[in-house]
Biopython code that builds the backbone (N, CA, C, O; Angstrom):
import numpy as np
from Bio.PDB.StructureBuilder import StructureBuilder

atoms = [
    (1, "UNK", "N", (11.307, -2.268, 6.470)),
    (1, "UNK", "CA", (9.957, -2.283, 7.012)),
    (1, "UNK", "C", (9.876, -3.412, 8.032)),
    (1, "UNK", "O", (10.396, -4.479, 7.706)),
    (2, "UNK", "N", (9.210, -3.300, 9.394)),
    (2, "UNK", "CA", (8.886, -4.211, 10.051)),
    (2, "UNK", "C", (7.782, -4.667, 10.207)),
    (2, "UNK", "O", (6.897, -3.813, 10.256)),
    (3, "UNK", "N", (7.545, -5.448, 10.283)),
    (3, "UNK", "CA", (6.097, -6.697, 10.928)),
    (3, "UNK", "C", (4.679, -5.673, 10.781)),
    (3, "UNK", "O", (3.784, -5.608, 9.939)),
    (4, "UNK", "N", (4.992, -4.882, 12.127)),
    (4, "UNK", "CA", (3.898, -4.118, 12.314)),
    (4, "UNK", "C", (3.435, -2.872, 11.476)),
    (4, "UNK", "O", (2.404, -2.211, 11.603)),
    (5, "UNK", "N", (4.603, -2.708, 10.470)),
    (5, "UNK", "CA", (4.524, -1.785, 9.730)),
    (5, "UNK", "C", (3.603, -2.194, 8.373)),
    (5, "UNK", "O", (2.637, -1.595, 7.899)),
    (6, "UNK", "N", (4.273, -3.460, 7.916)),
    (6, "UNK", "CA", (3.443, -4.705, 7.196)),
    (6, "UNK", "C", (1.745, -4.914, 7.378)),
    (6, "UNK", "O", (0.720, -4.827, 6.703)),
    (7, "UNK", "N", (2.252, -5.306, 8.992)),
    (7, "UNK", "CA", (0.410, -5.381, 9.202)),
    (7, "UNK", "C", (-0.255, -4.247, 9.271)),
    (7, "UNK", "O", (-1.443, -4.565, 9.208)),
    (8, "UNK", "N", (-0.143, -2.876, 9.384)),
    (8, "UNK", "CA", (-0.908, -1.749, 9.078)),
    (8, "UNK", "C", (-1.082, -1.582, 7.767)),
    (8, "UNK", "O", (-2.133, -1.065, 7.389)),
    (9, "UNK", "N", (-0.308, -1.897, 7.027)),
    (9, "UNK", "CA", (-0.507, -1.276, 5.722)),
    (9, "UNK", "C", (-0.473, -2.431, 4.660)),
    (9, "UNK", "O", (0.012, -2.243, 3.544)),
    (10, "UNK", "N", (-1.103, -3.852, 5.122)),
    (10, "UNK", "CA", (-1.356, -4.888, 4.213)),
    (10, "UNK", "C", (-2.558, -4.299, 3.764)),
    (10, "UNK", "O", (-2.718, -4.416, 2.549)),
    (11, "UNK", "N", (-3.577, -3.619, 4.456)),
    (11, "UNK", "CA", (-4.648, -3.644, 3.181)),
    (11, "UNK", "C", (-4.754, -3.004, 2.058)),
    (11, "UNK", "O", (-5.337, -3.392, 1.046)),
    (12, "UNK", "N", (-3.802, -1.329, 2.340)),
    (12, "UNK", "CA", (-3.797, -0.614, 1.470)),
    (12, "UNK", "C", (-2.563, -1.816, 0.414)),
    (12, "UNK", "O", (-2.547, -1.431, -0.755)),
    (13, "UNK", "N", (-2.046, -2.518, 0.545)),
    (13, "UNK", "CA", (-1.194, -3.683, -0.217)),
    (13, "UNK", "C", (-2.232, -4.333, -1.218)),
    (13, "UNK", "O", (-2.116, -4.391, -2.442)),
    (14, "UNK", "N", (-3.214, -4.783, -0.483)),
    (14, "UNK", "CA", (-4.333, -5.638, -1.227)),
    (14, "UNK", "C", (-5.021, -4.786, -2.164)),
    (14, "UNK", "O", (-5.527, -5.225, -3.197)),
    (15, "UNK", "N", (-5.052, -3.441, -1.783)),
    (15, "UNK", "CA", (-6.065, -2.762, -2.303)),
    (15, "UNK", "C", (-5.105, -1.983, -3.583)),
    (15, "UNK", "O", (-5.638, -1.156, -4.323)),
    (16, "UNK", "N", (-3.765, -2.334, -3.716)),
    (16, "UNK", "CA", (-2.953, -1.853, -4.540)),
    (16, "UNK", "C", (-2.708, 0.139, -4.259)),
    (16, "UNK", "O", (-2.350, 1.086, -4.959)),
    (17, "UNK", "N", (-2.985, 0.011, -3.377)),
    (17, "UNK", "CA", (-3.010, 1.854, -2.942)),
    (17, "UNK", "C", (-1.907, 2.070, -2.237)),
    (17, "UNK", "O", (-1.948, 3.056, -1.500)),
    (18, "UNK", "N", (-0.513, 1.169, -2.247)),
    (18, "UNK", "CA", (1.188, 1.556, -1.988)),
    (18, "UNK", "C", (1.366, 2.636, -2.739)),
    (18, "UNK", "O", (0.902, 2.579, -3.878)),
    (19, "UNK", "N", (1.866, 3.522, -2.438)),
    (19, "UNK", "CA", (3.462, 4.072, -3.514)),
    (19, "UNK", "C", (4.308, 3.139, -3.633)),
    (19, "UNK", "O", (4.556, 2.139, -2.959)),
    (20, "UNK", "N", (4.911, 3.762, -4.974)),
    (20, "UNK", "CA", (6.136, 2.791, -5.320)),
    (20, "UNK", "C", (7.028, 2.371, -4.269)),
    (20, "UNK", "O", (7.497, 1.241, -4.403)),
    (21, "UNK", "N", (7.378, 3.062, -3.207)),
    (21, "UNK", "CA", (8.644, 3.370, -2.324)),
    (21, "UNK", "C", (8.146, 2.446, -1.326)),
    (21, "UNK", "O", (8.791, 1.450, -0.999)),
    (22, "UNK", "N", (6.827, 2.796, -0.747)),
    (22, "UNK", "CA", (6.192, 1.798, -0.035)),
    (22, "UNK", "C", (5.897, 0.091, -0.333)),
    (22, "UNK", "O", (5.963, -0.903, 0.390)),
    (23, "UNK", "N", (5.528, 0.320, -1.836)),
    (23, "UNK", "CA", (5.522, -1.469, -2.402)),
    (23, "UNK", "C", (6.450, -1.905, -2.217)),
    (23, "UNK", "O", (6.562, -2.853, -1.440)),
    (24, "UNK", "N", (7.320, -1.452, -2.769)),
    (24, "UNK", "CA", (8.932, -1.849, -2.370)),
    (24, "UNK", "C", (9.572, -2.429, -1.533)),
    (24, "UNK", "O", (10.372, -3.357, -1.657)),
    (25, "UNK", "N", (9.008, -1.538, -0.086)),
    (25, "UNK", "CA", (9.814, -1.882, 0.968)),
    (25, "UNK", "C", (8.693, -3.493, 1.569)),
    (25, "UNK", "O", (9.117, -4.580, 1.962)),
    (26, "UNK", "N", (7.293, -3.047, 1.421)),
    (26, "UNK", "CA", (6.880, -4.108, 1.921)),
    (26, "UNK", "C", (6.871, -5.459, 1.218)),
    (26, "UNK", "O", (6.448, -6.446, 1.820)),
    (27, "UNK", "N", (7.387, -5.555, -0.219)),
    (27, "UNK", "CA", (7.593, -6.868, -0.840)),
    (27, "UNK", "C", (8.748, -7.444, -0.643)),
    (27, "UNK", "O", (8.841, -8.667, -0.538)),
    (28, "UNK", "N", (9.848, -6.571, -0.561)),
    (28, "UNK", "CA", (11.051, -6.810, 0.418)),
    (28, "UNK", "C", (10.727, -7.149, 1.463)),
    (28, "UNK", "O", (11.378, -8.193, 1.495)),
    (29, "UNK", "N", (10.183, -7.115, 2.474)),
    (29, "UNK", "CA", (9.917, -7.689, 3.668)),
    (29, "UNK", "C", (9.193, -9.158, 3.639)),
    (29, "UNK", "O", (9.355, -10.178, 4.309)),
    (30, "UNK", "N", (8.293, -8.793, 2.524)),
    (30, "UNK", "CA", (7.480, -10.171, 2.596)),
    (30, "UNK", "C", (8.708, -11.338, 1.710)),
    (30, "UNK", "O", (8.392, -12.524, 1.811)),
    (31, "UNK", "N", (9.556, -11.148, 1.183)),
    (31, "UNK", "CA", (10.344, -11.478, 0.482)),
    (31, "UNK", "C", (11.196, -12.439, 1.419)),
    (31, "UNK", "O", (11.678, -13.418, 0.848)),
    (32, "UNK", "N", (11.497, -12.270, 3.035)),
    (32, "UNK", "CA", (12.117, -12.597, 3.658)),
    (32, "UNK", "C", (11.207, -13.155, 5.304)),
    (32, "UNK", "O", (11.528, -13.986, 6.154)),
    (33, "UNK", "N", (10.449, -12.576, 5.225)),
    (33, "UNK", "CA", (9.157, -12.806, 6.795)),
    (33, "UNK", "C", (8.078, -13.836, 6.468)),
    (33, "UNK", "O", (7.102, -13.362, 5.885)),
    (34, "UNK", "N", (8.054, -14.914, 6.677)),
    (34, "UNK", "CA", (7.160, -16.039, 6.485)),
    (34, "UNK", "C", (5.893, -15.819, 6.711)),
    (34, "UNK", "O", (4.888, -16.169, 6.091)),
    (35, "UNK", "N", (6.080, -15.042, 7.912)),
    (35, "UNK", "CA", (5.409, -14.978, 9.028)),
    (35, "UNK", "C", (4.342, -13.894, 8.632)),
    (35, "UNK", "O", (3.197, -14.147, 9.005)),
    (36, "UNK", "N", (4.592, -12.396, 7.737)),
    (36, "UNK", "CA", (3.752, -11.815, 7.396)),
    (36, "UNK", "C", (3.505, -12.341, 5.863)),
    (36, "UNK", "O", (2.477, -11.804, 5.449)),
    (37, "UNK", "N", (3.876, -12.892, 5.231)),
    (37, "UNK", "CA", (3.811, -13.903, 3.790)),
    (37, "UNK", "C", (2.116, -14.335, 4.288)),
    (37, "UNK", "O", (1.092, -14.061, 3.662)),
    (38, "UNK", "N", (2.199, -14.897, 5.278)),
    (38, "UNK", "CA", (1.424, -16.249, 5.457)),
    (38, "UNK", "C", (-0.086, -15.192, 5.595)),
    (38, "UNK", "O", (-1.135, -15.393, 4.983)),
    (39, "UNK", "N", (0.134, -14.280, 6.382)),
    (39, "UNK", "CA", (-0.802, -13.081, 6.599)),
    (39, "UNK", "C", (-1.330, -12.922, 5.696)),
    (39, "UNK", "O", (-2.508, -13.250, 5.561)),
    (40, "UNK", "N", (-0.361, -12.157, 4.437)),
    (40, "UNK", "CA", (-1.155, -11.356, 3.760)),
    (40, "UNK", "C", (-1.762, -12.257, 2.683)),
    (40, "UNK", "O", (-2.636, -11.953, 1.871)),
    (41, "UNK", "N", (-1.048, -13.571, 2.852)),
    (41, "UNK", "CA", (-1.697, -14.605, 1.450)),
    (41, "UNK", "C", (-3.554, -15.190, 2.211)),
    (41, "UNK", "O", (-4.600, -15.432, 1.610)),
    (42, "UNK", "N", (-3.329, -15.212, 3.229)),
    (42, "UNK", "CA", (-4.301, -15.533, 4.321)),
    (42, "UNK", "C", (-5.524, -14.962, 3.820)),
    (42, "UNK", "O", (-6.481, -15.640, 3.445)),
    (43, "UNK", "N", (-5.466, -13.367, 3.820)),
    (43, "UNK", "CA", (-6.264, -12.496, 4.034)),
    (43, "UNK", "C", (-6.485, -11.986, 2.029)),
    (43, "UNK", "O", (-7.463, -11.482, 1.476)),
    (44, "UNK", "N", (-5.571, -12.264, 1.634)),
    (44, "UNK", "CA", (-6.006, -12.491, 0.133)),
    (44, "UNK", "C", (-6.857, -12.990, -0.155)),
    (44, "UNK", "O", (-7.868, -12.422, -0.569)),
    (45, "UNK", "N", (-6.691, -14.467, -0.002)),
    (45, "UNK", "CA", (-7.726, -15.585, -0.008)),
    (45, "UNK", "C", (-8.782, -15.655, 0.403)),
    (45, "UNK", "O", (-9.682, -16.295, -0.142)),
    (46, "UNK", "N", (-8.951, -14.677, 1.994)),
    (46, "UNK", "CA", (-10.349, -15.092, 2.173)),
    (46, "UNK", "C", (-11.060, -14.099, 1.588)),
    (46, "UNK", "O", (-12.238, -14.408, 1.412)),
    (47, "UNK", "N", (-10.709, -12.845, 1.166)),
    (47, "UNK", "CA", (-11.067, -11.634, 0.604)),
    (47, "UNK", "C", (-11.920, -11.797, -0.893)),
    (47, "UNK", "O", (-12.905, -11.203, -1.330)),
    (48, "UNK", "N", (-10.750, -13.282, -1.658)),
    (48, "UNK", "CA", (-11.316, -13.231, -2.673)),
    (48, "UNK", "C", (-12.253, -14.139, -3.016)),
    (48, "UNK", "O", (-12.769, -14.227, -4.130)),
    (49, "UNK", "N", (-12.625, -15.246, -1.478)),
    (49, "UNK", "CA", (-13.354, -16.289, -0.969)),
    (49, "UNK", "C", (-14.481, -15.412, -0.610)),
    (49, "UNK", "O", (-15.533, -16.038, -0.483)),
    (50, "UNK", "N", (-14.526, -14.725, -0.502)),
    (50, "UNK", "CA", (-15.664, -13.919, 0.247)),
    (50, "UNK", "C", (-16.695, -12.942, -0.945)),
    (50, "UNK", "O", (-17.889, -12.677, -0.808)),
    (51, "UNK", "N", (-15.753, -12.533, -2.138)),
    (51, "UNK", "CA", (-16.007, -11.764, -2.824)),
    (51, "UNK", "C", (-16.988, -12.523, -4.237)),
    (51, "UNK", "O", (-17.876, -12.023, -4.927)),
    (52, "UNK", "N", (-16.270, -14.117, -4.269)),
    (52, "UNK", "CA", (-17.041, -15.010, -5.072)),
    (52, "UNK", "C", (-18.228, -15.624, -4.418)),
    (52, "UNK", "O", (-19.043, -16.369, -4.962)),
    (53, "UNK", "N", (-18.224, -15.221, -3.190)),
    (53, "UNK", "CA", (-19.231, -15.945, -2.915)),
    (53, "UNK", "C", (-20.988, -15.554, -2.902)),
    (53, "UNK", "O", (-21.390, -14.398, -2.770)),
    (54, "UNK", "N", (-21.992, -16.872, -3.080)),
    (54, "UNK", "CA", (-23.247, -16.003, -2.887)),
    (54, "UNK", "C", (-23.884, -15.944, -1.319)),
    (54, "UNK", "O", (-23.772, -16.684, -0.342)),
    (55, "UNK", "N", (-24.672, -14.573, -1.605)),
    (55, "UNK", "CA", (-25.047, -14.477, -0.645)),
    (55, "UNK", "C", (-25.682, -15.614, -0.035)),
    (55, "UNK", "O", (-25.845, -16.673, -0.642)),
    (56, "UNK", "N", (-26.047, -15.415, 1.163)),
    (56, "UNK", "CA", (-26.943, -16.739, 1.720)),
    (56, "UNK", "C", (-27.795, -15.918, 3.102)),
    (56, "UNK", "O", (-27.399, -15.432, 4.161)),
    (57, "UNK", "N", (-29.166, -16.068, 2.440)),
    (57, "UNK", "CA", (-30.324, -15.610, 3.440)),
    (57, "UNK", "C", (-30.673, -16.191, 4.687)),
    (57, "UNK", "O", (-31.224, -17.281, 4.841)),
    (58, "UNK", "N", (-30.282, -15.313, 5.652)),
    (58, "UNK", "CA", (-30.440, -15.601, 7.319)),
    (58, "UNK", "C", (-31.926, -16.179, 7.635)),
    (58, "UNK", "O", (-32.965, -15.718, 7.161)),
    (59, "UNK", "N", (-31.855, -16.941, 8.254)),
    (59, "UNK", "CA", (-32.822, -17.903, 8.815)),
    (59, "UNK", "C", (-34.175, -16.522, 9.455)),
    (59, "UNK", "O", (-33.852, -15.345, 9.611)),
    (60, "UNK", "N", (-35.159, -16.889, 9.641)),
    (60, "UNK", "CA", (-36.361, -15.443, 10.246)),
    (60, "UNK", "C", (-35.639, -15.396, 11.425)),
    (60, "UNK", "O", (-35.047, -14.380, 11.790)),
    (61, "UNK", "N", (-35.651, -16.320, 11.972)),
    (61, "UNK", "CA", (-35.115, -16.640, 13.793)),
    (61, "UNK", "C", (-33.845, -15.276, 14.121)),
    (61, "UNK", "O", (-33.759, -14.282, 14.841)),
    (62, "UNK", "N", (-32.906, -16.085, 12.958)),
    (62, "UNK", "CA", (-31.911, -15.117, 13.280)),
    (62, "UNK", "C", (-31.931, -13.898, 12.791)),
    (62, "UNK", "O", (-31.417, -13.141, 13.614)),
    (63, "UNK", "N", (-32.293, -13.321, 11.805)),
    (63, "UNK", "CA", (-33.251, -12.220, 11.577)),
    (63, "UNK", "C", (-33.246, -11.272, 12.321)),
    (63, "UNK", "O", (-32.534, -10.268, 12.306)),
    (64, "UNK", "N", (-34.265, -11.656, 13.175)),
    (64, "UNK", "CA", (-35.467, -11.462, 14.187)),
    (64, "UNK", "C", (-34.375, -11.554, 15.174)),
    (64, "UNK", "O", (-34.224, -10.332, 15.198)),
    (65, "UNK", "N", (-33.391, -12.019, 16.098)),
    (65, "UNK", "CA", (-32.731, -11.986, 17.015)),
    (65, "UNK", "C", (-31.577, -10.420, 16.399)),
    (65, "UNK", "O", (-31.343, -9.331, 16.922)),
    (66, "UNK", "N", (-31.238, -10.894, 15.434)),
    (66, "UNK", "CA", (-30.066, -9.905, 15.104)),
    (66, "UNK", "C", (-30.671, -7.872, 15.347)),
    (66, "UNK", "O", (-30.326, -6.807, 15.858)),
    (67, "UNK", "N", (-31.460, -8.350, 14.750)),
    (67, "UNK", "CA", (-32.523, -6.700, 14.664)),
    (67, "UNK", "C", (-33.051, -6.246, 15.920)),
    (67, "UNK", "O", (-33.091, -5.060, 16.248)),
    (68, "UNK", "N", (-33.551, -7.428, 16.777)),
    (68, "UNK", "CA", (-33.570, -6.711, 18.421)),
    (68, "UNK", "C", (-32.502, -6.770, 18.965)),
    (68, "UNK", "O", (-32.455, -6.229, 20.069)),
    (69, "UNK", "N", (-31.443, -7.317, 18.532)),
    (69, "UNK", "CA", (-30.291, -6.702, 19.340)),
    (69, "UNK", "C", (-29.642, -4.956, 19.099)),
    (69, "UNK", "O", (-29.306, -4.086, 19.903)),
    (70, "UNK", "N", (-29.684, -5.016, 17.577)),
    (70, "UNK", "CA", (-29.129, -3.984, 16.865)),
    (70, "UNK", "C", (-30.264, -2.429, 17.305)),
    (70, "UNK", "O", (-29.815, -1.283, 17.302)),
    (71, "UNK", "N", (-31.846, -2.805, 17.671)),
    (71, "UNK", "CA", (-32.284, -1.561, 18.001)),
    (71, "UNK", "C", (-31.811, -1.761, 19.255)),
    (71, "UNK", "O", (-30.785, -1.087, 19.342)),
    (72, "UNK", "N", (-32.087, -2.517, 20.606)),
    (72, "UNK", "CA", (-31.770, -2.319, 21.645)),
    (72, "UNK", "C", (-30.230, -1.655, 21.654)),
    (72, "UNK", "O", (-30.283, -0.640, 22.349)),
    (73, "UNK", "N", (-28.774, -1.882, 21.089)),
    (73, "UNK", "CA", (-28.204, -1.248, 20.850)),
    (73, "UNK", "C", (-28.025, 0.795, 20.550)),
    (73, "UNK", "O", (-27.504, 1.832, 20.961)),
    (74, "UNK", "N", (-28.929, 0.184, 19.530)),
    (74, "UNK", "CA", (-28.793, 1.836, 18.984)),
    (74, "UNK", "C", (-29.900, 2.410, 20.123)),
    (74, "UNK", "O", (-29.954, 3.628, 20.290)),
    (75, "UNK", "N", (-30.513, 1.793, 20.668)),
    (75, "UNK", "CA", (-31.618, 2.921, 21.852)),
    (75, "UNK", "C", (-30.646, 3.305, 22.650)),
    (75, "UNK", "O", (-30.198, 4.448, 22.563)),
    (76, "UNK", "N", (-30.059, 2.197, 23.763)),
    (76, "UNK", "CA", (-28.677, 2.585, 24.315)),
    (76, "UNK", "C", (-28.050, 3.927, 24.030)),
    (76, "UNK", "O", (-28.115, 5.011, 24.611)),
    (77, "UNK", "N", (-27.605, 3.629, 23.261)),
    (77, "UNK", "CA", (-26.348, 4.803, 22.212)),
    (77, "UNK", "C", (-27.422, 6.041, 22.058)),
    (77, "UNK", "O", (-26.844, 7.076, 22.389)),
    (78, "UNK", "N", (-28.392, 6.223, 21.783)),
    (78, "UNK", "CA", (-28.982, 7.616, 21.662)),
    (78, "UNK", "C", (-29.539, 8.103, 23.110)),
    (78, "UNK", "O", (-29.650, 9.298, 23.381)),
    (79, "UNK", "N", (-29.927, 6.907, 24.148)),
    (79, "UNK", "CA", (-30.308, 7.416, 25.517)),
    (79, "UNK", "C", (-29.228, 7.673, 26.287)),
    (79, "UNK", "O", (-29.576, 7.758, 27.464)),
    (80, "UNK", "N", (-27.934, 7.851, 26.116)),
    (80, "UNK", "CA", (-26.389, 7.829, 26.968)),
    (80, "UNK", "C", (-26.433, 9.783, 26.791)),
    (80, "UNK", "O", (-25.513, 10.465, 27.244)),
]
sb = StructureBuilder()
sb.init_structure("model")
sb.init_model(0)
sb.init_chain("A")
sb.init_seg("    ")
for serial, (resi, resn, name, xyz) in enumerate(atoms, 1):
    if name == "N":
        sb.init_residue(resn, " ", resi, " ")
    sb.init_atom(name, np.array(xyz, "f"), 0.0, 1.0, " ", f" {name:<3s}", serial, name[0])
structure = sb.get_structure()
């Protein structure tokens, strides 16, 4: 398995949704590639940094900025 093969299919990795044949080849790889090691421990971490964490309620301001962006957006997209 190479690099890019690694980085397509680290999430289904995280998400434990390999086949055997596939786990295989990509723990073998990570076994020897620092470089995608560092990736997928990366993206572990923040996954499970993200997953403990509590929510935290957006300021009105930003709110209120985020939501006129998001309709002006979607008006866009339905007037095209």
């Amino acid at each position: 398995m190479k690099c890019r093969e690694v980085i397509r299919e680290f999430s289904n990795y995280l998400d434990g949704d390999l086949g055997k044949e596939a786990l295989a080849d990509l723990e073998r790889h990570l076994g020897h590639c620092e470089d995608c090691r560092v990736v997928v421990d990366t993206v572990r971490k923040t996954v499970d940094i993200y997953c403990k964490a509590e929510p935290v309620p957006l300021p009105e301001d930003v709110r209120a900025r985020l939501h006129d962006a998001l309709v002006k957006r979607c008006t866009r997209k339905t007037a095209s």
